[in-house]
N, C-alpha and C positions, 0 to 999 in steps of 0.2 A: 374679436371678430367672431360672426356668429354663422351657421350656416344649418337651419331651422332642419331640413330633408336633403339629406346627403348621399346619395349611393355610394355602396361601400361595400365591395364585396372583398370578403375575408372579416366584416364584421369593426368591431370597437377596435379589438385586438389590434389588425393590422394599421388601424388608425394611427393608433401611438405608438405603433414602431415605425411610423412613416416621418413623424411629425418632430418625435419625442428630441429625437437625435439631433436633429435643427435647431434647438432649443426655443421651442414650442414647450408653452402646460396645455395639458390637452384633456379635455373632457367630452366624450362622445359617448353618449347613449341610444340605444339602439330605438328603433321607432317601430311603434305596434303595426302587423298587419290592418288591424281593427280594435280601437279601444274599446268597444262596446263587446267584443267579442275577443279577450287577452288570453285563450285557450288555442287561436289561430296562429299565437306564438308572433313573432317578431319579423318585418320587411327586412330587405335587404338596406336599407337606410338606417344614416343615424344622424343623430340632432348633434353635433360640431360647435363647440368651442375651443377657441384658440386666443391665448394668451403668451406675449415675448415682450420684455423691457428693454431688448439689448438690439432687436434687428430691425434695419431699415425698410422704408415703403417696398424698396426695389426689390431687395433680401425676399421681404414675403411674397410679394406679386410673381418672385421666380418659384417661389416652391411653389404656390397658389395651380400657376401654369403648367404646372409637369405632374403634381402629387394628385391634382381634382379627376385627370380623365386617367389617370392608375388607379385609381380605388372607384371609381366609375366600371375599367374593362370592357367598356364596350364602346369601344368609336366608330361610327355612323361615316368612315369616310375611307376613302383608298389613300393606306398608308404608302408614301412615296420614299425614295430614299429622301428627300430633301427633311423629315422629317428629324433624321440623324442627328442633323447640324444645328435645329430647332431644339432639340433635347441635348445637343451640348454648350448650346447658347446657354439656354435657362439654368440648366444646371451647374455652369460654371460656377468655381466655389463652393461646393458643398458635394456635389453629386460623384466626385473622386473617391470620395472618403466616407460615400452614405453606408452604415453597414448592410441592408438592403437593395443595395445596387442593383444588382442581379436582377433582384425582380421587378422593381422599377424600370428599369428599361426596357424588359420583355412585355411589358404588359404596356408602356408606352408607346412602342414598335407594333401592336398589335401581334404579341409571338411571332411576328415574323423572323424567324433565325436567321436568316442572310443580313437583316440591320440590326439584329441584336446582336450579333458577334463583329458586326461592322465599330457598332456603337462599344460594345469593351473594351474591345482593342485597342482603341485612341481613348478611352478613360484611363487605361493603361498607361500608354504613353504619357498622360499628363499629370498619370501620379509620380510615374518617375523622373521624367522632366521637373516636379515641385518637389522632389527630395531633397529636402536638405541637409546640405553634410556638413555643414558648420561644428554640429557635435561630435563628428569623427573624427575630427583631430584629436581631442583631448581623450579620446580610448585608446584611438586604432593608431598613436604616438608614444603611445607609454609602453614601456616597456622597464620591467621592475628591475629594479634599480640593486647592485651588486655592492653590498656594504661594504666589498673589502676591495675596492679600488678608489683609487680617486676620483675617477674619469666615469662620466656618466656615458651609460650608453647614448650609440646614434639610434633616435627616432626609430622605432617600427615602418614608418613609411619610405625613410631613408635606406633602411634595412634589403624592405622589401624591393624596392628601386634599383637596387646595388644587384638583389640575385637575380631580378629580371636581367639586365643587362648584362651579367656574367653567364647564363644560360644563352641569350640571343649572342652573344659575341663566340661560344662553343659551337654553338649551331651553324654558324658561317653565312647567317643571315644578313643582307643589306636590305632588303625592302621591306619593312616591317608593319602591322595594323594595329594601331591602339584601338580595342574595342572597348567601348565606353569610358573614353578618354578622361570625363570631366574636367578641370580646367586644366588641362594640359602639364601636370607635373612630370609625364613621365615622357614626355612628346617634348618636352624641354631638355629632360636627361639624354635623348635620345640625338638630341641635334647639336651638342657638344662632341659626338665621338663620332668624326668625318667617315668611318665604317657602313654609317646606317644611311645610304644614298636615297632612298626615298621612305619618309613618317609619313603616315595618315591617322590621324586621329578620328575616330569616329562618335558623337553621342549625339541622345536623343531628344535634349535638351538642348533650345539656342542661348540661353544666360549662360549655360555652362560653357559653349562654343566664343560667347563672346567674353567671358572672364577668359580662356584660355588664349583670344586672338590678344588681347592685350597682357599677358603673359608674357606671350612668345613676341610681342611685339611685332607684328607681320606688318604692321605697314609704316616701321620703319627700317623691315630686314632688307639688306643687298640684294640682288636680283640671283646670283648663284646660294645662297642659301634659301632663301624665298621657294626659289624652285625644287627644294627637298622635302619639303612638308604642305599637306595640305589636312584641312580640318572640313569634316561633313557631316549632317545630321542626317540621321540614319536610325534605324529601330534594330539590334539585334535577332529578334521574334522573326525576323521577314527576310526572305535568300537576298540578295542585290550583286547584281553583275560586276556594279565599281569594286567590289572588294575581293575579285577572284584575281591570280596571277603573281601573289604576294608570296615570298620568303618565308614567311613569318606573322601569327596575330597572339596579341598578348590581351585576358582576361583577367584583369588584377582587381581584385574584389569587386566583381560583379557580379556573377552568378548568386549568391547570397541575396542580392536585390529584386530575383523576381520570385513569383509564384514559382510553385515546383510544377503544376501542369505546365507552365511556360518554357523549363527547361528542354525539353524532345523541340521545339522549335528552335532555342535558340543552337541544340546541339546540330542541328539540320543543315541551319543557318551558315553556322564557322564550319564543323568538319564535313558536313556532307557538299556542300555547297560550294563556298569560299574553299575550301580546303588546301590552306596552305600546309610547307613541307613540315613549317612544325609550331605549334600550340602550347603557350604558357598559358596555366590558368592555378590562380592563387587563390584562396579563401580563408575565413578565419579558421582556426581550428577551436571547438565550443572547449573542447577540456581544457585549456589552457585559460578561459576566465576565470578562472577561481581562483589563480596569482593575481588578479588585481582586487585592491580593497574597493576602491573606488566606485567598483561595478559589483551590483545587487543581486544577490544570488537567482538562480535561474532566470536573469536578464540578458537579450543577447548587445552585441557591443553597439549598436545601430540603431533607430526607434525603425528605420524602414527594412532594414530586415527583415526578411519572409522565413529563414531558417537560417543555422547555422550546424553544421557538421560536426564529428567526432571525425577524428583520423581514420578511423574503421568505413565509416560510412560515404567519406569523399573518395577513398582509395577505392570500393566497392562503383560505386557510380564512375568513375574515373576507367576503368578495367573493359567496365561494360561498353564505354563511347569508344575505347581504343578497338576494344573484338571489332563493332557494330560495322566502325570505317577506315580500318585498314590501319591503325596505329601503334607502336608501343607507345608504355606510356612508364616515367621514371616517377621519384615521387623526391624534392627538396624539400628539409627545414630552414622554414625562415624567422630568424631572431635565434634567441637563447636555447637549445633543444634541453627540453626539462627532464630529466630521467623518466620522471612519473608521469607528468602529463603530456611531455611531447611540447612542440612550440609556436610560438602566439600563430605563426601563419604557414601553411600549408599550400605547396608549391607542385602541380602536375607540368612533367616534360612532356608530350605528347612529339613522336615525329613517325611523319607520314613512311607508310611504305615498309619499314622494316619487319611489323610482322606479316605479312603476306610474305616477306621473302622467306623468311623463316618458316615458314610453314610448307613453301615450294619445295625448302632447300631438304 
């Protein structure tokens, strides 16, 4: 594919980081102001070849649609919001995960920031929505294995399930929030112990909503259990009224899952907002990869991992959200507690209220 005179502001350069990542060969050379006069230096054009053995007509006609008036930057038209939805068409598939995002989009929206931030946000949403956790089992279930028993430990996820529900049954919680449920493992454990009178499950993803409805089997549960649990898709990132008036919301490795500008919203979210009487929130702890062989050094347990913690640095941010809205906050080991490194998962008690008294008192 050829394209003779190209506008292209940002030059060759940003050609091939537009194109390259698509898997595009990309060749672009820049076109003379005036060949008769090549001391006039170079136009803002460039002469475009593109080459791909692996992508289809459609594949390119979507980049074609979105990459030609970005590296153009100048649209001749009133961008509307409808524009949004036009730039998440096309980019579907690929635009999640472009490492140039960012600027794509703002130069597509015509920098308008009201639909460039419109347009993140839901690119957000649909990368965490397409996270797949298929590989989490096989890290975030091991748990190294103790030569001098016979009995292998239970699962890490079993583990952690086990202290979630021994924290929420201390608490004297019955109305509980599973925040970023995913297929309902823990929305299962929860509706086994006739204690927790109303589960909500919440994620942002509907595969995950619908692997979890048939989990839980909802549409062949009795009409009084039926009525204890419900599952919604929802965005942590954004306050929502459904989730105020609750007991209790549990964060069980999530926060790990977004960006860290992300987290001030999503802390907004749960404790300022929802702010229920009391907040589990679990994460991995990073010093503790380096007991498993299996996982490569400075690699974190996850590929959608945004960060992973030291016990130093979740207790410090943990401290900070407790001052901010009113909370104490305790701190559980979850799995094997290593002498040296501390253990696989790292558990905050957060409950409302107590230190304000404290403070009164």
């Amino acid at each position: 594919m050829e394209v003779p005179a190209l506008p292209a502001r940002g030059g060759p350069g940003l050609v091939r980081r537009l194109f390259e990542p698509l898997g595009w060969s990309v060749t672009a050379e820049p076109v003379p102001l005036d060949t008769e006069f090549p001391d006039w230096g170079d136009s803002r054009y460039v002469r475009l070849t593109l080459e791909a053995d692996t992508l289809t007509l459609a594949e390119a006609l979507r980049h074609l649609y979105v990459l030609l008036p970005v590296l153009d930057d100048a649209k001749h038209y009133w961008v509307s919001p409808d524009e949004v939805d036009k730039l998440l068409r096309a980019g579907e598939g690929w635009l999640p995960a472009h490492p140039e995002q960012k600027l794509i989009t703002s130069r597509y929206l015509s920098r308008r920031w009201s639909l460039t931030r419109q347009a993140m946000e839901r690119l957000e949403l649909v990368r965490l929505a397409e996270a797949d956790d298929s590989d989490v089992e096989e890290i975030d279930n091991a748990v190294a294995d103790d030569t001098d028993t016979e009995e292998r430990p239970a699962p890490l996820a079993v583990r952690r399930r086990e202290a979630i529900l021994t924290a929420l049954r201390a608490s004297g919680a019955t109305r509980v929030l599973d925040l970023g449920c995913g297929q309902g493992q823990l929305v299962q454990a929860l509706l086994k112990d006739p204690s927790f009178t109303e589960i909500v499950g919440v994620d942002v993803s509907m595969r995950a909503l619908t692997i979890a409805s048939r989990r839980l089997r909802l549409d062949r549960m009795g009409e009084r259990q039926a009525a204890r649990v419900q599952l919604l898709q929802g965005s942590l990132a954004y306050t929502d009224k459904r989730l105020q008036g609750y007991d209790a919301a549990v964060l069980s490795e999530v926060i790990e899952h977004l960006d860290l500008p992300r987290l001030p919203a999503l802390e907004y979210a749960v404790f300022g907002a929802a702010r229920p009487r009391t907040v589990l929130v679990t994460t991995p702890n990073v010093e503790y990869n380096v007991r498993w062989e299996t996982l490569p050094a400075g690699h974190v347990r996850h590929r959608d991992h945004r960060f992973e913690w030291t016990r130093g640095e979740f207790r410090a941010w943990a401290a900070v959200v407790a001052e901010r809205h009113g909370y104490e906050v305790e701190f559980v080991p979850v799995g094997p507690d290593d002498p040296e490194v501390g253990p696989p998962t790292q558990m905050a008690v957060f409950t409302a209220g107590t230190a304000k008294e404290a403070k009164a008192a």
